[in-house]
N, C-alpha and C positions, 0 to 999 in steps of 0.2 A: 891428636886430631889429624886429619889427613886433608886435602889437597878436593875438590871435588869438581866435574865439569855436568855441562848445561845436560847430559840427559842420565849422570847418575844421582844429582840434585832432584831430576824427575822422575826418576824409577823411586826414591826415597819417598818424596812428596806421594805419589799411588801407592806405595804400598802402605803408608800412616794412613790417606784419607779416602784411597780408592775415587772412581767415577766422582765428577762434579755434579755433570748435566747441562751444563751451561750452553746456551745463554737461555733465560726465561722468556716465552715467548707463544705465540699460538701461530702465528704466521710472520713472514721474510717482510712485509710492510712495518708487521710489528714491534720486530726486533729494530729496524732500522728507525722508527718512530723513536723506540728505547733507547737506542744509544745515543740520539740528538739530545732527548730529555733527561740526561743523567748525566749530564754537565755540571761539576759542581755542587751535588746533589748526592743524597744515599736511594739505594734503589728501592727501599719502601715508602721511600714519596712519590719515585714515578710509576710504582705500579698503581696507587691512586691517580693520581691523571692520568694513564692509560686508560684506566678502570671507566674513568671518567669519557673518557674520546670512546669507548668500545660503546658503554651505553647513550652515544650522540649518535654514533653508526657514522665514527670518523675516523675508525679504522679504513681506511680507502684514500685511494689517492686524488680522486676527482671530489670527492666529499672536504679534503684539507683543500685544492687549490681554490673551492669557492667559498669557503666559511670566509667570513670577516675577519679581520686581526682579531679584534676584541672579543668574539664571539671563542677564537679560538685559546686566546691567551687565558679566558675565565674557566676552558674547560680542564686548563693544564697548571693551574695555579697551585696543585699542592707539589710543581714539581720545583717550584721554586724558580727565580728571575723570569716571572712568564712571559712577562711582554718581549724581553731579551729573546728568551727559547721559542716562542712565540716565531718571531721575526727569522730566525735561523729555521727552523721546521719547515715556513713558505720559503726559505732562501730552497731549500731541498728541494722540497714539492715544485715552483716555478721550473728551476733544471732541470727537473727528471721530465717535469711535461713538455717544456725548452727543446730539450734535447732528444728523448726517448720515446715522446708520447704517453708519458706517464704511465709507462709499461716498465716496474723494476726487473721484469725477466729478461730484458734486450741488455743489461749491465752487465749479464753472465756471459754475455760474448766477446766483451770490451775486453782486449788483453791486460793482464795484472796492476802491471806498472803505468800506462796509460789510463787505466779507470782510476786508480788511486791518484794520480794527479789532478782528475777531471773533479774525484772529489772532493780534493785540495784547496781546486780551484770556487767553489762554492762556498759565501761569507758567512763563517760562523762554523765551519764544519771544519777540525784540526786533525790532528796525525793521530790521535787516539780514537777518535770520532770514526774517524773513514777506517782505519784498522777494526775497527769493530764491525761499521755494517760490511765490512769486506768479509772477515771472517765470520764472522755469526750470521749474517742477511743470506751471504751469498756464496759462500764455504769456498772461500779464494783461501791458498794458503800462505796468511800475512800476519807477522806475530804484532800481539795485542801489548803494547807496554803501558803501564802503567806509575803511579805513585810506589806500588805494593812492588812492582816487578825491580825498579831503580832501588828503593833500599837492597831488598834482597840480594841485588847483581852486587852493591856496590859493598856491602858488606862479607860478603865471602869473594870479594876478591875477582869479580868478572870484570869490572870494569873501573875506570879513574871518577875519583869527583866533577871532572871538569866535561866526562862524558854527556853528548844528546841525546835526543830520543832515535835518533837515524843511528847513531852509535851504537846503542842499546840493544834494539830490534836488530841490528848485523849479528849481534853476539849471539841470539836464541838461531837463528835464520841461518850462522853457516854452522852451530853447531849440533842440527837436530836435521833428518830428514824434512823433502818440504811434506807436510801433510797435515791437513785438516784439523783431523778429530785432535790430533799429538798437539799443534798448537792450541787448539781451542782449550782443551785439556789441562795444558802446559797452565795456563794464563790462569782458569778458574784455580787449579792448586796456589798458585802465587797469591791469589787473593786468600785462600783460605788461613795459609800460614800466615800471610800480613797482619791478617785479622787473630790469629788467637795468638802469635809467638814474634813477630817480625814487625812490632812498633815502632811507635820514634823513641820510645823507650825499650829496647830489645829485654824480651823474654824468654830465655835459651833453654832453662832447665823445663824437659819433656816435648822438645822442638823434634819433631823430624832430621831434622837436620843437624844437630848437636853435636853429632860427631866428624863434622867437617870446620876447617877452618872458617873463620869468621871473626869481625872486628862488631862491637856494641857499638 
């Protein structure tokens, strides 16, 4: 076995599963709606509550800041903790209109690291949350860590057990150019392997990756 770093991990990962596509989505409101409601959740329950809010005609911004709680929590209940996601979605929606005018295109001017604070700063919205609609809503380039991304790093050798998510995303961040599509890219591969070979139970034999060190 050999030794591997963060973009010939990546060149392996494209050449096993090519193009992802990610993120799912029809429009930049949408995806950011997505990423709030997939908290804790698998994404074929929030594409039912989206399903749901699309045919409310609540994809929109001024449409979320006047619905009811309740009205809005019943329409997103197959996303799972709705009144929970519920109440974080208006935490969104309030700021963006707070702040922006309820205009998500004025965000794309907010410099990187300042709007990912600003997102930060909004309750219910975490480091995975804001890394997502930064990268997918709003093609900032800011890598997306995950559950799927932390085994993988921690397993071939990127990073220590005792590593964060700020630690983590350093590691993709200073060893990849900054660019868009490459992290977006990056991320949906990391889920893919997560999902068919990179358990909590590792499964190596016919992994992409097989022939690079790794710990089970």
């Amino acid at each position: 076995m050999r030794a591997g770093g963060v973009r010939e991990f990546y060149e392996a990962l494209m050449a096993a599963y090519g193009p992802q596509g990610w993120w799912p989505g029809q429009s930049a409101t949408e995806i950011v709606i997505g990423a709030i409601l997939t908290q804790n959740t698998n994404w074929g329950n929030v594409e039912r509550a989206i399903e749901n809010l699309r045919s409310a005609g609540m994809i929109d911004w001024a449409a979320l800041r006047d619905v009811e709680h309740h009205r809005l929590a019943e329409l997103i209940r197959p996303a799972g903790y709705f009144n929970v996601k519920a109440r974080r979605l208006k935490n969104f929606v309030n700021w963006l209109w707070g702040h922006y005018g309820g205009d998500l295109e004025r965000l794309r001017d907010v410099p990187l690291e300042t709007l990912r604070e600003k997102l930060l700063s909004v309750n219910g919205i975490g480091r995975e949350t804001a890394d997502s609609i930064l990268l997918y809503a709003l093609e900032r380039p800011t890598f997306v860590v995950d559950a799927y991304t932390a085994r993988f790093a921690l397993r071939h050798g990127l990073i220590d057990e005792d590593a964060d998510y700020e630690r983590l995303k350093a590691v993709f961040e200073e060893g990849l150019e900054r660019d868009v599509q490459l992290f977006n890219e990056y991320h949906a591969l990391l889920v893919a392997v997560g999902k068919r070979h990179c358990r909590p139970t590792a499964r190596c034999e016919g992994c992409p990756l097989e022939g690079f060190e790794h710990r089970t």
